[in-house]
N, C-alpha and C positions, 0 to 999 in steps of 0.2 A: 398831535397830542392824543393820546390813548387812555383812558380810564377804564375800572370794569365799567364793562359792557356799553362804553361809550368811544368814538372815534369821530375826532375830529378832522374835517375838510378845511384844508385849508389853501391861501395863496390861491382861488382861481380867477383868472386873467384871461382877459382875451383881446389883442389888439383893436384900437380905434377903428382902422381900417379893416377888418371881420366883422364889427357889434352888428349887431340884429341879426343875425343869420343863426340863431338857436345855439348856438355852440357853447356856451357856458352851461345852458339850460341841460342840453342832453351829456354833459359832462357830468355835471352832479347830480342827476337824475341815475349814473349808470354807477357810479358812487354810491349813493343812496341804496342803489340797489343789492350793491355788493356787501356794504354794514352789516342792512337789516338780514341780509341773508345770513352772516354770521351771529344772527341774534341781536345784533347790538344798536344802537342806536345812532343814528349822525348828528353833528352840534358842529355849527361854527360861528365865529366872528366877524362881524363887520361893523366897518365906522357909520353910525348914527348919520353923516353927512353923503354916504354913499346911496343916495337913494334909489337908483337903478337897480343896484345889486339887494337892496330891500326888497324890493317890488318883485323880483325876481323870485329870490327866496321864500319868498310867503307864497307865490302860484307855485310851488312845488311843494308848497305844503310845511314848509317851517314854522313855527311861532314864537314872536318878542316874547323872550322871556325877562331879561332885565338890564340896564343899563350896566356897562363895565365901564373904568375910566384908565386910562392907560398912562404913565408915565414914560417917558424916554429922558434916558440919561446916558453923558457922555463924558468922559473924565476929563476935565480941565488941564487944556493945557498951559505950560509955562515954558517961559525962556531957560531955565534948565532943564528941559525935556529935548529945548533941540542943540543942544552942545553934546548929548549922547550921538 
């Protein structure tokens, strides 16, 4: 997602078998770095329950700014959906 003068990081992952070995850290660190080089700002999301990736984010310098609450919806199906 892109705003003025804001870019969001988003989706970083890094397999169970890699964690600890800095790799998520020096990924949005070299991120980070490319934003503010274009002036802009970095911002992203993460679930409240993710507490690794908190932890993470805040030694590179992010700060809680405020709670979002997400919805997921998915169109109900029905037995005339599957006769198509």
């Amino acid at each position: 997602m892109r705003l003025d003068g804001f870019t969001e990081i988003s989706a970083v992952c890094v397999h169970p078998s890699a964690r600890g070995q800095g790799l998520a850290a020096e990924l949005v660190s070299t991120l980070v770095r490319s934003i503010v080089s274009r002036s802009e700002t970095p911002f992203l999301h993460v679930f409240s329950s993710n507490h690794p990736a908190i932890e993470l984010y805040l030694k590179l310098g992010f700060v809680l700014r405020r709670p979002i609450h997400l919805a997921l919806l998915a169109r109900a199906s029905s037995d005339a959906d599957c006769d198509r």
